[in-house]
C-alpha positions as CSV (number, residue, x, y, z in Angstrom):
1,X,0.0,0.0,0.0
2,X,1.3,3.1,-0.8
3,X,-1.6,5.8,1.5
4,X,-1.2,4.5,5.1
5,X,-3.1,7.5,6.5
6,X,-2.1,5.4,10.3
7,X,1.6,6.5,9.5
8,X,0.4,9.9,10.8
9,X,-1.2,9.2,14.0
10,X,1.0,6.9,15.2
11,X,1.9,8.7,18.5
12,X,0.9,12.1,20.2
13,X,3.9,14.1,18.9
14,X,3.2,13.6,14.8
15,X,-1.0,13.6,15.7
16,X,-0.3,17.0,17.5
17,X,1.4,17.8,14.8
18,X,-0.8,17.4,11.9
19,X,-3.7,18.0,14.0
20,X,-6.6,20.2,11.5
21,X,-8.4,21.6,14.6
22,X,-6.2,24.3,17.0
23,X,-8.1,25.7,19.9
24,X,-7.2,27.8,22.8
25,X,-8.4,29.7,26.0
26,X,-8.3,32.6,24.6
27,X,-11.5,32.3,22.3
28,X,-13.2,31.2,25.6
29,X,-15.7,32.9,27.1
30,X,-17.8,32.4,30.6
31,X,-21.5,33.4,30.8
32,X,-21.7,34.8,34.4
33,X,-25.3,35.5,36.3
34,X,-25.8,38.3,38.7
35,X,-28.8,39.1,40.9
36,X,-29.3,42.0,42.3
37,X,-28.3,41.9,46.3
38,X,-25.7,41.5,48.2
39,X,-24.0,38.2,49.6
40,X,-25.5,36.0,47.1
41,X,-24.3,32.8,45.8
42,X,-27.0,30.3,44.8
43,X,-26.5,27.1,42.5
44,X,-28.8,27.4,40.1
45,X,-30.3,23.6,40.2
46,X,-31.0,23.0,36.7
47,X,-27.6,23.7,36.1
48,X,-25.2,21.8,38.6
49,X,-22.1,23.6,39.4
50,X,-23.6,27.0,38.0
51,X,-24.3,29.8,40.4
52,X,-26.4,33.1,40.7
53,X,-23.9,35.6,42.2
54,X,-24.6,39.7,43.5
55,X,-22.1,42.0,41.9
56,X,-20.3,42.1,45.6
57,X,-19.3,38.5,45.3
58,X,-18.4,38.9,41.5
59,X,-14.4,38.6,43.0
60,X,-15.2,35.0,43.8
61,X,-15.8,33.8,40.1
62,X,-13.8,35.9,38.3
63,X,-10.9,35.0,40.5
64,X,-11.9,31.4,39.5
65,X,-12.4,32.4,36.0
66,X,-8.4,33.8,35.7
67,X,-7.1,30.7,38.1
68,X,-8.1,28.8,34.7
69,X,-7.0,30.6,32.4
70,X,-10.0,32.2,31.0
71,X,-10.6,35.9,30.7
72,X,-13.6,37.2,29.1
73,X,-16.8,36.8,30.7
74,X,-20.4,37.5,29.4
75,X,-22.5,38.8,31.9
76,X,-26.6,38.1,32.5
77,X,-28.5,40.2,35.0
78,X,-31.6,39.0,37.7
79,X,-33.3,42.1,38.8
80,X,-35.7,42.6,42.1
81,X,-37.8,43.9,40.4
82,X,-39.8,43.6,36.8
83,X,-41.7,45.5,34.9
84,X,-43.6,46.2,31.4
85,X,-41.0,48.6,30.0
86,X,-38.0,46.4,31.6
87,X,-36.8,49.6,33.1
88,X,-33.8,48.3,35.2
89,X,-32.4,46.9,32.2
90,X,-30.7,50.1,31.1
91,X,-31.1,52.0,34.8
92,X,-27.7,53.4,36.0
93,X,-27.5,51.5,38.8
94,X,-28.9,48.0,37.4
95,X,-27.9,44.7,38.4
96,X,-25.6,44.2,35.3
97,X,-24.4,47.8,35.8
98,X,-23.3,47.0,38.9
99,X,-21.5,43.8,38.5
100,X,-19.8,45.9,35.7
101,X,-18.0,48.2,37.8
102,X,-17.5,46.3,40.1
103,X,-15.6,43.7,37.5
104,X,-13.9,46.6,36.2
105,X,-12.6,48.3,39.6
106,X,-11.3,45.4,40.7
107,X,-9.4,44.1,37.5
108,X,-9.4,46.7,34.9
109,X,-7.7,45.3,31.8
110,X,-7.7,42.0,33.1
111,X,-10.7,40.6,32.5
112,X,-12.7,41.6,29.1
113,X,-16.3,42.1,30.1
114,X,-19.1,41.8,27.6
115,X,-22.7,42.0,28.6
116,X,-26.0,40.6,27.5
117,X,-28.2,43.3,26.1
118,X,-32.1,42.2,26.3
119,X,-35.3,43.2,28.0
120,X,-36.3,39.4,29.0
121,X,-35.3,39.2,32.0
122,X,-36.3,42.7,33.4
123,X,-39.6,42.8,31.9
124,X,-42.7,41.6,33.5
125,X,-44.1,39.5,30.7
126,X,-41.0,37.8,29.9
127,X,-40.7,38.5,26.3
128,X,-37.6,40.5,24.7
129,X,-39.3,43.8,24.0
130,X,-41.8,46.1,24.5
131,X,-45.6,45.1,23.8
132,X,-48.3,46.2,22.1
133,X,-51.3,44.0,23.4
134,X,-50.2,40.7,23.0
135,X,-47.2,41.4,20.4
136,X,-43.5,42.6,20.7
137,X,-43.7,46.1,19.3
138,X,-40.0,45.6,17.0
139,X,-39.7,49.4,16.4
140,X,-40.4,50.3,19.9
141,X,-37.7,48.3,21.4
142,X,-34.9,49.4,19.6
143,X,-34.5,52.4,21.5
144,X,-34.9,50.1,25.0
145,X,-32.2,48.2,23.6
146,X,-29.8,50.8,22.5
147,X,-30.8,52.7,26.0
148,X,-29.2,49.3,27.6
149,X,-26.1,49.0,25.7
150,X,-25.2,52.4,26.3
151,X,-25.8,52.5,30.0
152,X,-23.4,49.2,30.2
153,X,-20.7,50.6,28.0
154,X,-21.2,54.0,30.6
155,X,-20.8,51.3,33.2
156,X,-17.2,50.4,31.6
157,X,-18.2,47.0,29.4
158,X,-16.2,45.9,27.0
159,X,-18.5,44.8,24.5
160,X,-22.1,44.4,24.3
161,X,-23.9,41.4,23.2
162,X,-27.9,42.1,21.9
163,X,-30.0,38.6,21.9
164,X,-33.4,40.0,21.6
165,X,-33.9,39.0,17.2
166,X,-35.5,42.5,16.8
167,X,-35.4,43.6,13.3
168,X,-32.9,46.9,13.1
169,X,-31.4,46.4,16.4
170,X,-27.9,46.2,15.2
171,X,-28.3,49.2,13.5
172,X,-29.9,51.2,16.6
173,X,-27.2,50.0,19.0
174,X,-24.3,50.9,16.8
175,X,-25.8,54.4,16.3
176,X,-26.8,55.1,20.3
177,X,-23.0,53.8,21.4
178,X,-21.2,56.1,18.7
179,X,-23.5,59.2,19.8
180,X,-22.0,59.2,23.0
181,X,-18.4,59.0,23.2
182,X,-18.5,54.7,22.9
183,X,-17.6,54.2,19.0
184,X,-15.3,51.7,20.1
185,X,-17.1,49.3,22.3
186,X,-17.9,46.8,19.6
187,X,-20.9,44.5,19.3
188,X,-21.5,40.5,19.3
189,X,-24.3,40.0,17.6
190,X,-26.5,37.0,18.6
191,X,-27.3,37.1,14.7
192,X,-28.7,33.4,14.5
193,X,-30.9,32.5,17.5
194,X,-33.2,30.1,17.4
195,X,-36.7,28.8,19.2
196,X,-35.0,26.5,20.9
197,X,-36.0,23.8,23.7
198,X,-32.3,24.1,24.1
199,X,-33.2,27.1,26.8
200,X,-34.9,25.6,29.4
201,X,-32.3,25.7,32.3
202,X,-31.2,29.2,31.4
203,X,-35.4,30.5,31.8
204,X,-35.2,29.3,35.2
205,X,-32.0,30.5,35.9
206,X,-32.9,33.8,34.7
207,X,-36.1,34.3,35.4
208,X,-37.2,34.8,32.0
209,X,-39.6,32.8,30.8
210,X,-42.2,34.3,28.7
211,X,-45.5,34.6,30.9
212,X,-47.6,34.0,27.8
213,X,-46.7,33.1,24.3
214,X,-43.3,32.0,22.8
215,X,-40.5,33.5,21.0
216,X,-41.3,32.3,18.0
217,X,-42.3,35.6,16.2
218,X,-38.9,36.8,16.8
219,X,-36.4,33.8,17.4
220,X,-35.9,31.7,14.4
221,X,-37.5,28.8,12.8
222,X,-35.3,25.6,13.5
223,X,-35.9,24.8,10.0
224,X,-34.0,27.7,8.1
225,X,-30.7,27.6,7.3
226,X,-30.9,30.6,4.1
227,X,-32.7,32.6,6.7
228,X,-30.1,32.6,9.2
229,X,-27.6,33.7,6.7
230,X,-30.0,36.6,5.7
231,X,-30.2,37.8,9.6
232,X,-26.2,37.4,10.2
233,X,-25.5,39.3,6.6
234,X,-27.8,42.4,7.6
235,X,-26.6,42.6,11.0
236,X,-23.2,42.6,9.6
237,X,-24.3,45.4,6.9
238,X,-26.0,47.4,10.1
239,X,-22.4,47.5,11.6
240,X,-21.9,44.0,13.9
241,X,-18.0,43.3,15.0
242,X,-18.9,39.6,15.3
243,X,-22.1,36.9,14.6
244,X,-23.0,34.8,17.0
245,X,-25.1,30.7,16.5
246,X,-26.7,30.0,19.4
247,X,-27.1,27.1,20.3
248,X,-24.6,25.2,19.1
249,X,-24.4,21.5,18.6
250,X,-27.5,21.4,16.9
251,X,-26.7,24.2,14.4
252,X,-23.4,23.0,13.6
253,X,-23.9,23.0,9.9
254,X,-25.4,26.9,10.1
255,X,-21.8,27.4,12.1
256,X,-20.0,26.2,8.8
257,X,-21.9,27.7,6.4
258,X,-21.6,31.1,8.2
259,X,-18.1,30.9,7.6
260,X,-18.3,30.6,3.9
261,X,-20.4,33.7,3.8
262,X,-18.8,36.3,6.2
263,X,-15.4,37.4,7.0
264,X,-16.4,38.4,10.9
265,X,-15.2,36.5,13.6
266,X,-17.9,33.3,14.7
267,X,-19.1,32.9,18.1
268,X,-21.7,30.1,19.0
269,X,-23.1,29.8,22.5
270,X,-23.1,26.4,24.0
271,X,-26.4,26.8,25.9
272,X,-27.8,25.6,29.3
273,X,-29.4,22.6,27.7
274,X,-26.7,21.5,25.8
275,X,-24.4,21.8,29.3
276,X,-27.4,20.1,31.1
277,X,-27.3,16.9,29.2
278,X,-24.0,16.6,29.3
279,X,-23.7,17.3,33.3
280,X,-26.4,15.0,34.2
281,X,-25.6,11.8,31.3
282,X,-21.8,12.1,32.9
283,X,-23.7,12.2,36.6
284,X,-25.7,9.2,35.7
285,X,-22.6,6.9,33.9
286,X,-24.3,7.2,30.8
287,X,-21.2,8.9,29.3
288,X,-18.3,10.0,30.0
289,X,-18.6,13.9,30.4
290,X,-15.0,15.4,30.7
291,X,-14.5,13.2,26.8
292,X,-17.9,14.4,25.7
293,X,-17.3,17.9,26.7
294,X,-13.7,17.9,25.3
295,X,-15.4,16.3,21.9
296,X,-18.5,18.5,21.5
297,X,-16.3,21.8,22.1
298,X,-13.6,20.4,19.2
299,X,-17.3,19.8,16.9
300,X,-17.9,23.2,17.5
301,X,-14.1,25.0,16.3
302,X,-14.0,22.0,13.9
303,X,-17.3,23.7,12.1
304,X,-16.0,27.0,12.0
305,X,-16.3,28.9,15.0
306,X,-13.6,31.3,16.4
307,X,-15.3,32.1,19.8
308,X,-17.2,29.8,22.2
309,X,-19.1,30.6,24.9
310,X,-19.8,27.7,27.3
311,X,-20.8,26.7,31.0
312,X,-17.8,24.6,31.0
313,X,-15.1,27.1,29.8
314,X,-12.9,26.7,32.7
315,X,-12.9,22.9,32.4
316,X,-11.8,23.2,28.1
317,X,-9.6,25.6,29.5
318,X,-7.7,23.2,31.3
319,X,-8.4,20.5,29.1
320,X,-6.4,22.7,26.5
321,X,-3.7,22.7,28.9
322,X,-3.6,19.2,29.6
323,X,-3.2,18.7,26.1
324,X,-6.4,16.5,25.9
325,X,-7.9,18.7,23.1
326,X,-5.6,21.8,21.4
């Protein structure tokens, strides 16, 4: 035989070397929940080993977060109190706003902080805008959410992050941070979201489950893959830095054709359901989860994704540095 294709993975020095995939910490990021109060940490139970934290314990998992090696962080906020406009979203002194500075005061440069910028969890009715009756009022929203991505850029984020699927909001966002004085805070676009079961654990962790309704009028159709392409092209015409899949493993092929169509940078969030199965199949001896979680997360750069953000960051992170996936 002349094409031995074993000659190349005959031990761990020539399969490093020829290895296809390369991964590393650095495209990591950690989604982080605060809830407004002080001296909270609570495990959030449909997510073992994930807590709900107030911003004055935010030390404790960020110190964590840098012990591992991983330092960006996406930030989710759990107000006291909800209502129809979502107002604490974009108040000054918001949940998310808080944790913000206090991130920021404590680490400065060290840790990159990028925030989630929607109205689900602060409004009353659970949905991601503003309603009219029983609908989401699109146009009405966009100047919620561009309130909210300004007030956690004046707050000293990063980057902001918009998941809400409102038509224009791109667009809005970009224009509210460059009128005042944030032109270069840029923005991760959740470009491609889905109505996905995928969500579950996160809507109780958050608080954020629609009271009425679904997301379906917004979110998009599990079906489409052209679709998807359209949203992510127009948010990167409206002036996006980067386009996010969410979820992940069951979008995989959206993942890789989104790289043949863009030339932005690729997130896909690994969501709580997709951490959830793996957690509790590894809990049970179904599977073994540290391989699975090493294996999904290699599925995900394999398809074309530059950035992950996952519930097990810390754990790839050291699995990079173990050398088990890299």
């Amino acid at each position: 035989m002349i094409n031995r294709p074993r000659r190349l993975r005959a031990n761990p020095l020539i399969r490093g070397m020829v290895r296809e995939t390369r991964v590393s910490a650095d495209s990591l990021i950690y989604p982080i929940f605060f809830e407004e109060g002080t001296d909270i940490k609570a495990e959030i139970s449909a997510m073992e080993g994930q807590y709900r934290y107030s911003p004055d314990r935010a030390k404790e998992v960020i110190d964590q977060c840098l012990q591992h090696g991983v330092n960006k962080v996406l930030l989710f906020g759990i107000p006291k109190e909800k209502d129809e406009k979502g107002s604490q979203a974009y108040a000054e002194n918001g949940v998310v706003q808080q944790a913000v500075r206090a991130i920021k005061e404590e680490y400065g440069d060290q840790i990159y902080v990028i925030t989630d910028v929607c109205m689900c969890e602060y409004t009353s009715h659970g949905h991601c805008g503003i309603l009219c009756g029983h609908d989401v009022d699109n146009d009405e929203t966009l100047k919620y959410l561009a309130a909210t991505a300004v007030s956690h850029a004046a707050a000293g984020a990063d980057m902001v992050a918009p998941s809400d699927m409102m038509d224009g909001r791109i667009a809005a966002i970009r224009a509210g941070l460059d009128e005042n004085s944030f032109k270069n805070v840029p923005i991760m676009s959740y470009a491609v979201k889905y109505a996905s079961k995928f969500y579950g654990p996160f809507r109780e962790a958050a608080g954020s489950a629609p009271s009425f309704g679904d997301r379906k009028t917004y979110q998009m159709d599990f079906h489409n893959i052209k679709e998807g392409i359209k949203e992510a092209i127009i948010d990167e015409e409206e002036g996006a830095d980067i386009l996010m899949v969410k979820p992940a493993l069951s979008y995989l092929d959206v993942i890789r054709e989104l790289s043949y169509e863009t030339n932005l940078p690729i997130a896909t969030y690994s969501v709580s359901g997709e951490y959830a199965m793996i957690k509790n199949a590894g809990k049970a001896g179904l599977v073994d989860e540290y391989g699975i979680m090493c294996e999904t997360a290699v599925s995900m750069y394999r398809a074309g994704a530059d950035i992950i953000m996952t519930y097990y960051a810390m754990e790839i992170a050291d699995a990079i540095k173990r050398g088990d996936i890299g």
